[in-house]
PDB file of N, CA, C and O in Angstrom, chain B, residues numbered from 101:
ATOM      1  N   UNK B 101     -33.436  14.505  -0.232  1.00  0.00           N
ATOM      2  CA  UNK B 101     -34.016  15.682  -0.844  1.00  0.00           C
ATOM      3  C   UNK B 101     -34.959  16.339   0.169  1.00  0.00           C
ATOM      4  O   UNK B 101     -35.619  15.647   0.944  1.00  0.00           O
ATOM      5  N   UNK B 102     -35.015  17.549   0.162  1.00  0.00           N
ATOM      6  CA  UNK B 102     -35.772  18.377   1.441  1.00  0.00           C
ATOM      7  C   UNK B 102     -37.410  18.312   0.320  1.00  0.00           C
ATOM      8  O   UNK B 102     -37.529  18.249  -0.904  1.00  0.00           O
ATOM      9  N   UNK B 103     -38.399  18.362   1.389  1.00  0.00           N
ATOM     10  CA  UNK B 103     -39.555  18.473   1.370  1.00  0.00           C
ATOM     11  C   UNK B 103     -40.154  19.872   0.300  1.00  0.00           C
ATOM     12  O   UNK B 103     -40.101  21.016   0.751  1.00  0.00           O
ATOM     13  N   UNK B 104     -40.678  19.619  -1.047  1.00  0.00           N
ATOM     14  CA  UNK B 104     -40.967  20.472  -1.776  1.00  0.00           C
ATOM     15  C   UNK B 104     -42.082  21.104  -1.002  1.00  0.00           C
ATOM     16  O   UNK B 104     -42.854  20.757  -0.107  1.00  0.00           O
ATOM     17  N   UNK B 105     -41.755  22.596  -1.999  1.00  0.00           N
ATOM     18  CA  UNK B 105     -42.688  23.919  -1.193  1.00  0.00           C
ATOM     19  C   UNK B 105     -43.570  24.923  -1.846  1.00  0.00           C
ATOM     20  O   UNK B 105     -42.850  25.355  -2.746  1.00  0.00           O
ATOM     21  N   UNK B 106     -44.596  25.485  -1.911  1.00  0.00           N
ATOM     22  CA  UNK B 106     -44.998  26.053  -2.376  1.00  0.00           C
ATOM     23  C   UNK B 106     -44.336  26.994  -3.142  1.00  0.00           C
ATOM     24  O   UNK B 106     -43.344  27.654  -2.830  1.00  0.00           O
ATOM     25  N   UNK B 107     -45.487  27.006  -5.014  1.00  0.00           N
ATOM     26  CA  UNK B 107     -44.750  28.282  -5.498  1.00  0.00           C
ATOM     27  C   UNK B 107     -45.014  29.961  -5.351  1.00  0.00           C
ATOM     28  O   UNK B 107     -46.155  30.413  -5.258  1.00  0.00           O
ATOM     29  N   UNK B 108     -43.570  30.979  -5.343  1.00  0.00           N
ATOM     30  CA  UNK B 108     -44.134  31.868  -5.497  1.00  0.00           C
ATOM     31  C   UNK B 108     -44.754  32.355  -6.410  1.00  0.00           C
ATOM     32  O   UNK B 108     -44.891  31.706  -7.446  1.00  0.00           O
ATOM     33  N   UNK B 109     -45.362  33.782  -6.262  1.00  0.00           N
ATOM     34  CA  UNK B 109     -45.464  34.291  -7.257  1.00  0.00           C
ATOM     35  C   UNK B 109     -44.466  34.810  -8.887  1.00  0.00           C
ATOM     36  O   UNK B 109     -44.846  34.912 -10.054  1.00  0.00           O
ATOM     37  N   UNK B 110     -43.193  35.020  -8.276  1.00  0.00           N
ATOM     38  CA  UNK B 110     -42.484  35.268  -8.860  1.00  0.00           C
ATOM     39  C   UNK B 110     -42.074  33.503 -10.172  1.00  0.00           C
ATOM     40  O   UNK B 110     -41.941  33.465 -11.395  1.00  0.00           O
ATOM     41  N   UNK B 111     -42.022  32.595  -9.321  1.00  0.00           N
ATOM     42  CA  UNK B 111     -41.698  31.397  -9.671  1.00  0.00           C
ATOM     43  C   UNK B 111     -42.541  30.661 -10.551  1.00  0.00           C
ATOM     44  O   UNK B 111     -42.100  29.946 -11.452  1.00  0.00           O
ATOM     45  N   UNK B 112     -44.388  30.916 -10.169  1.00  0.00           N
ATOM     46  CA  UNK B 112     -45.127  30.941 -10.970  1.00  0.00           C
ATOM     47  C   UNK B 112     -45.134  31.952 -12.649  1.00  0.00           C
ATOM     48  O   UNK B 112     -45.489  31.533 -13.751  1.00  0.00           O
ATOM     49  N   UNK B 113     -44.838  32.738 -12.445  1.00  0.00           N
ATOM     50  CA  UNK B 113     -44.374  33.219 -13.585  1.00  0.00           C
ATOM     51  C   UNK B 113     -43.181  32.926 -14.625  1.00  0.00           C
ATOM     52  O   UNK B 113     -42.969  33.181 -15.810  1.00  0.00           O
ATOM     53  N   UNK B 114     -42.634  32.384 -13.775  1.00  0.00           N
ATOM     54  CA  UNK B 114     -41.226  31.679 -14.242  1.00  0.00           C
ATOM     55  C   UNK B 114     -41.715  30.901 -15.279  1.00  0.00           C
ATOM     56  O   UNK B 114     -41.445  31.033 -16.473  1.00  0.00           O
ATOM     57  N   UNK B 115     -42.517  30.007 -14.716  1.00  0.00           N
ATOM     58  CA  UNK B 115     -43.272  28.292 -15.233  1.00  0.00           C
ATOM     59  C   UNK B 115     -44.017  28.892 -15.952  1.00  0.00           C
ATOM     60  O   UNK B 115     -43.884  28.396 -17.071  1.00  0.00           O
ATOM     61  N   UNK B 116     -44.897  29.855 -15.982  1.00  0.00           N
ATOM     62  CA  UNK B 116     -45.484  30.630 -17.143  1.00  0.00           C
ATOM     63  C   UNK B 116     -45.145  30.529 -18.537  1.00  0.00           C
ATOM     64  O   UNK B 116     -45.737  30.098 -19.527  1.00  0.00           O
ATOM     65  N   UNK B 117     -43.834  31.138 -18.292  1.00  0.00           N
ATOM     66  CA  UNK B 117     -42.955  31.675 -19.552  1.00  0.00           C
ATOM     67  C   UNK B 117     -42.491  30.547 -19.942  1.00  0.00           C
ATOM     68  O   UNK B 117     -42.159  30.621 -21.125  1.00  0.00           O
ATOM     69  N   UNK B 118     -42.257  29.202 -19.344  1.00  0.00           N
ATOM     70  CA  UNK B 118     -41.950  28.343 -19.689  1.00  0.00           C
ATOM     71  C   UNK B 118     -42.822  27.340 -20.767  1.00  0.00           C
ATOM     72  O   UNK B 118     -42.286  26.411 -21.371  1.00  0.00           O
ATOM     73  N   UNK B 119     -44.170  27.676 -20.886  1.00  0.00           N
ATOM     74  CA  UNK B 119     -45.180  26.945 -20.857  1.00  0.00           C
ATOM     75  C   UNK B 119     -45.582  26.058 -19.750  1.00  0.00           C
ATOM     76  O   UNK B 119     -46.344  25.179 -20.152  1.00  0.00           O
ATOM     77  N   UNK B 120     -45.389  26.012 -18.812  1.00  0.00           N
ATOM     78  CA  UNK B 120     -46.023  24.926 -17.840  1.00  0.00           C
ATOM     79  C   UNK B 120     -46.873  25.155 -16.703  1.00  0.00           C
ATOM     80  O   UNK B 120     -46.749  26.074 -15.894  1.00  0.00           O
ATOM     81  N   UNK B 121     -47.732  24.264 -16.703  1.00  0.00           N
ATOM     82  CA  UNK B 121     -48.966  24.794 -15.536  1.00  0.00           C
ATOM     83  C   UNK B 121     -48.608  25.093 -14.310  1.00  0.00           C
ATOM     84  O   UNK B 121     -48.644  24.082 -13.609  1.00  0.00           O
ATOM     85  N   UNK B 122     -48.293  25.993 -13.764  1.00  0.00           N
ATOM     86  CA  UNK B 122     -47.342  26.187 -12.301  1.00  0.00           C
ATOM     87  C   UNK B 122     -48.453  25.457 -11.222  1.00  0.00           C
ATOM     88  O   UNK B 122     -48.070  25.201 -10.080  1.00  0.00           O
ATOM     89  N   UNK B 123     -49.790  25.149 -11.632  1.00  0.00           N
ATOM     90  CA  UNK B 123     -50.720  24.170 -10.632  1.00  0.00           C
ATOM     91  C   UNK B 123     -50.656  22.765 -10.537  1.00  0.00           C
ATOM     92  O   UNK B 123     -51.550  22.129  -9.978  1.00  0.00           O
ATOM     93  N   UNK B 124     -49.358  22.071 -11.197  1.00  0.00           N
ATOM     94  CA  UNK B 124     -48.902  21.037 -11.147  1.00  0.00           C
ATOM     95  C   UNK B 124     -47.471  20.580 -10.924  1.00  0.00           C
ATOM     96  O   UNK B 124     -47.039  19.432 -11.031  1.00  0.00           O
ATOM     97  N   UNK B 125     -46.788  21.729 -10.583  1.00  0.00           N
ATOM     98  CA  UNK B 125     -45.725  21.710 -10.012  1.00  0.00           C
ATOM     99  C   UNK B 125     -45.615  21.988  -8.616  1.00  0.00           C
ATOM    100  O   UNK B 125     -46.586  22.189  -7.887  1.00  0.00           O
ATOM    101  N   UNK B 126     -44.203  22.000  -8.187  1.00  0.00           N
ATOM    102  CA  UNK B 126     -43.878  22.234  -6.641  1.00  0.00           C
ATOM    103  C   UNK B 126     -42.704  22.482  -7.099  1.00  0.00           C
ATOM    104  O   UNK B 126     -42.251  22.264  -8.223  1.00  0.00           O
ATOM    105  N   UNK B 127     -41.833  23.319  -5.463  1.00  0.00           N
ATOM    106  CA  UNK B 127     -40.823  23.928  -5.727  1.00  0.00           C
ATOM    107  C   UNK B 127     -39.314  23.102  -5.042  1.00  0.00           C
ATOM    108  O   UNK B 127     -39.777  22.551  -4.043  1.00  0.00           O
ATOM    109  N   UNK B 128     -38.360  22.886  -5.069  1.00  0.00           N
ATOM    110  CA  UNK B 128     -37.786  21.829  -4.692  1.00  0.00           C
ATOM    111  C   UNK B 128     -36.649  22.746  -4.461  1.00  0.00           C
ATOM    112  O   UNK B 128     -36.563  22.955  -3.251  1.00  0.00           O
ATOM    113  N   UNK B 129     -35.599  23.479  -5.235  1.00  0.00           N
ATOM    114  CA  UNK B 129     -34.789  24.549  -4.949  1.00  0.00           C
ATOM    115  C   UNK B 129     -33.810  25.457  -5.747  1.00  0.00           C
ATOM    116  O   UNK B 129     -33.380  25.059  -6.831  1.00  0.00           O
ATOM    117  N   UNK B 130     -33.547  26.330  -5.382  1.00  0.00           N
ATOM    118  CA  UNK B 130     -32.952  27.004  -5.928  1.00  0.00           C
ATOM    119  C   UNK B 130     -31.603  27.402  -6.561  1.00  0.00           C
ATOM    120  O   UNK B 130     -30.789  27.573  -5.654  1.00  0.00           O
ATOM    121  N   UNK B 131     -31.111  27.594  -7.665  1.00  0.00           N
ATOM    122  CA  UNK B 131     -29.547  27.851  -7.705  1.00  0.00           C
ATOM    123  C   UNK B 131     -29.627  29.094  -8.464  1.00  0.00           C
ATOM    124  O   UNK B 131     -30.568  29.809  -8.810  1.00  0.00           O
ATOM    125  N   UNK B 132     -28.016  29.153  -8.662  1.00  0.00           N
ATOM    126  CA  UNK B 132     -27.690  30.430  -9.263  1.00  0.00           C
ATOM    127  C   UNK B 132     -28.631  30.966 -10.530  1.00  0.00           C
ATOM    128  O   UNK B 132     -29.059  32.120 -10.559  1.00  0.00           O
ATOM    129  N   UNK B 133     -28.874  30.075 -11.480  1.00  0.00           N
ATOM    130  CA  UNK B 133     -29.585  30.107 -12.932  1.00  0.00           C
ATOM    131  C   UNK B 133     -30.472  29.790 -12.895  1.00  0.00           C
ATOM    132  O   UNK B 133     -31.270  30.541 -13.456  1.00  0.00           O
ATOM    133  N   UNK B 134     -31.019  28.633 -12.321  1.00  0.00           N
ATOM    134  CA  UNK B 134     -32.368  27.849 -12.231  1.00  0.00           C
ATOM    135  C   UNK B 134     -33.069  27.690 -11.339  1.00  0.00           C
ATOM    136  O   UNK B 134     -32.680  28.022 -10.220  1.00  0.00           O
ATOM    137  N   UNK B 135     -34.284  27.153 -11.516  1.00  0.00           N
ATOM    138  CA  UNK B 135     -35.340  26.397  -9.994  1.00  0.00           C
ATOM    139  C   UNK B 135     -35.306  25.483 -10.320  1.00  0.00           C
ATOM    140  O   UNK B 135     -35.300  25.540 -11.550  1.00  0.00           O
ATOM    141  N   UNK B 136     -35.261  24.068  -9.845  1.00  0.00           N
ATOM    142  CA  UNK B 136     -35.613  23.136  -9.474  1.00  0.00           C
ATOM    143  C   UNK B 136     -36.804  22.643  -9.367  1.00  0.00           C
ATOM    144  O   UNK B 136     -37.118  22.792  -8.186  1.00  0.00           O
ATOM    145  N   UNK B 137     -37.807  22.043 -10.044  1.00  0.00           N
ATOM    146  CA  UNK B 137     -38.993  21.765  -9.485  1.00  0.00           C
ATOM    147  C   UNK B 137     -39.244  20.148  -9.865  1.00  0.00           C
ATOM    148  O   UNK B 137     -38.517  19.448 -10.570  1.00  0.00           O
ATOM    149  N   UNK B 138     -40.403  19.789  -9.237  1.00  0.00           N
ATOM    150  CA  UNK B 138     -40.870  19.119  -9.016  1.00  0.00           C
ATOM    151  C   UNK B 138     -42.099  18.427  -9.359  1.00  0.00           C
ATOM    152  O   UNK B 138     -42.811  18.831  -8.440  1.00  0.00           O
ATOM    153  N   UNK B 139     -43.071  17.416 -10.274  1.00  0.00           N
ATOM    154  CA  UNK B 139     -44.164  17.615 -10.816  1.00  0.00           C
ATOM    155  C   UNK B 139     -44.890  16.758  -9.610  1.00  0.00           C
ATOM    156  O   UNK B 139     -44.403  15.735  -9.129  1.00  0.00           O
ATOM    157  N   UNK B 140     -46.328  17.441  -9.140  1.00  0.00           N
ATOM    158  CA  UNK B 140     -46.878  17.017  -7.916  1.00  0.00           C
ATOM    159  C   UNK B 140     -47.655  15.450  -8.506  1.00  0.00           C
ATOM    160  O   UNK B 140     -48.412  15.004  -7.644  1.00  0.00           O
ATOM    161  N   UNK B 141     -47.603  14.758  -9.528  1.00  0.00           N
ATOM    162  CA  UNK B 141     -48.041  13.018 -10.189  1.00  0.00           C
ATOM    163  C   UNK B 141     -47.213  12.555 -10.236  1.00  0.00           C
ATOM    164  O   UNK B 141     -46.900  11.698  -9.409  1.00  0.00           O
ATOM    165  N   UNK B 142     -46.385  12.946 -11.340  1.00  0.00           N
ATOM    166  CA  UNK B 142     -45.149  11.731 -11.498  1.00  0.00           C
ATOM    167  C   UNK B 142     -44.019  11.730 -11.036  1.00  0.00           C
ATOM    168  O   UNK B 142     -43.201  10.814 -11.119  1.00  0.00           O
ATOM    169  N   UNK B 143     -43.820  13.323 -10.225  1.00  0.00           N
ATOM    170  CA  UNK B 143     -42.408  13.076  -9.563  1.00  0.00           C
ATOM    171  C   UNK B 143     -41.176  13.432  -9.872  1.00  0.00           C
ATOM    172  O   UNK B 143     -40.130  13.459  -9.225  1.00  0.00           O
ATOM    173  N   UNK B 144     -41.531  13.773 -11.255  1.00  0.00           N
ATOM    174  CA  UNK B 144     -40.356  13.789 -12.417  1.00  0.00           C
ATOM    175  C   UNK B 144     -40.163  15.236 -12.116  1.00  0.00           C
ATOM    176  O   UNK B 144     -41.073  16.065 -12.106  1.00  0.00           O
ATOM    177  N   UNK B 145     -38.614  15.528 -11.816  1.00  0.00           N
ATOM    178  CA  UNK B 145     -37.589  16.610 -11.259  1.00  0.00           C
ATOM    179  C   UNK B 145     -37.050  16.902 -12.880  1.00  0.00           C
ATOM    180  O   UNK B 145     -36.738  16.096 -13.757  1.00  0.00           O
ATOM    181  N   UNK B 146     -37.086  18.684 -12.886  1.00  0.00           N
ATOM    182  CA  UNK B 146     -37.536  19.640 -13.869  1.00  0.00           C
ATOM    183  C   UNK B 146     -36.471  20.851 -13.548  1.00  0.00           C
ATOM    184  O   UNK B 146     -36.512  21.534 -12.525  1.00  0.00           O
ATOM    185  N   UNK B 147     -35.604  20.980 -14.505  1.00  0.00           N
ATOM    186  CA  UNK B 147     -34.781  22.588 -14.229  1.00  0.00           C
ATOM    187  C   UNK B 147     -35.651  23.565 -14.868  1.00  0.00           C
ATOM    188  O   UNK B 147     -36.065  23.088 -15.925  1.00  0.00           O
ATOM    189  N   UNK B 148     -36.017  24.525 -14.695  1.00  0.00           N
ATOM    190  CA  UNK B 148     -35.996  25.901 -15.773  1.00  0.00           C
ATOM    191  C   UNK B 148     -35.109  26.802 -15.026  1.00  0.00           C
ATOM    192  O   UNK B 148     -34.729  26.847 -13.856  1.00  0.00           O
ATOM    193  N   UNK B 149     -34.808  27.822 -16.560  1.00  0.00           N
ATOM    194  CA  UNK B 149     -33.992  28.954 -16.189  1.00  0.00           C
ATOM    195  C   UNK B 149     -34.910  29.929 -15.362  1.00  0.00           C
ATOM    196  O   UNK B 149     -36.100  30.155 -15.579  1.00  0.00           O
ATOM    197  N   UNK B 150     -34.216  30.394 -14.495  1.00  0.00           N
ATOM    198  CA  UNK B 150     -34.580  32.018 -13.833  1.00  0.00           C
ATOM    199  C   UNK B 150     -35.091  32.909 -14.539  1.00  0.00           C
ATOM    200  O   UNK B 150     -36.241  33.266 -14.284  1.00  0.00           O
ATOM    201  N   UNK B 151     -34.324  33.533 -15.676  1.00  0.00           N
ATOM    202  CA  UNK B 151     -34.433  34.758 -16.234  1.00  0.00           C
ATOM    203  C   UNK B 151     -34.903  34.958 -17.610  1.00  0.00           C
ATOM    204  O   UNK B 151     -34.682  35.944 -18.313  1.00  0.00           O
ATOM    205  N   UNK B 152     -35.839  33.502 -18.029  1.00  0.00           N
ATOM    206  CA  UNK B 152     -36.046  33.243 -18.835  1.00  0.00           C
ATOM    207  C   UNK B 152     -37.665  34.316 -19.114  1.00  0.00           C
ATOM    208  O   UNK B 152     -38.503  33.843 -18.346  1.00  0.00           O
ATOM    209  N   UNK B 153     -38.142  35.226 -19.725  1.00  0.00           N
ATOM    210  CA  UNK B 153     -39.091  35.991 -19.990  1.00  0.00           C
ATOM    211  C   UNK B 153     -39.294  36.908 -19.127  1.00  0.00           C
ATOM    212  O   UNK B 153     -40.264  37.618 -19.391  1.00  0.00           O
ATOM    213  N   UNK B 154     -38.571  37.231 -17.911  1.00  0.00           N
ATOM    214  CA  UNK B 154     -38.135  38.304 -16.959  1.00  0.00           C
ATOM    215  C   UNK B 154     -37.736  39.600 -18.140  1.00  0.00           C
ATOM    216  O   UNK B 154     -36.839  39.538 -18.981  1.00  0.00           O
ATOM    217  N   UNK B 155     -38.701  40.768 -17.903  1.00  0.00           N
ATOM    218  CA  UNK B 155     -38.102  41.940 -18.776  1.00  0.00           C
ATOM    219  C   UNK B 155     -37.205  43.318 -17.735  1.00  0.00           C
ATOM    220  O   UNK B 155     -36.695  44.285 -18.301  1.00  0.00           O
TER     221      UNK B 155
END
């Protein structure tokens, strides 16, 4: 697995809409629908959708 990376802005908003603290995540990668992330304690690997609260 490649070295998780800072979130953007855009991505932070993502995790927003998701409910989740985007200050405890990291970014791991990208696909067609989703991000990939990463929680910076336990480690535990996380899909959300892309376009999820995007207007």
């Amino acid at each position: 697995m490649k070295q998780p990376k800072r979130l953007t802005c855009e991505q932070k908003r993502c995790l927003s809409a998701h409910s989740l603290n985007w200050k405890e995540w990291m970014f791991v990668e990208e696909t067609e629908f989703c991000y990939r992330i990463i929680n910076k304690k336990t480690g535990a690997i996380k899909s959300v959708d892309k376009f999820r609260g995007r207007r």
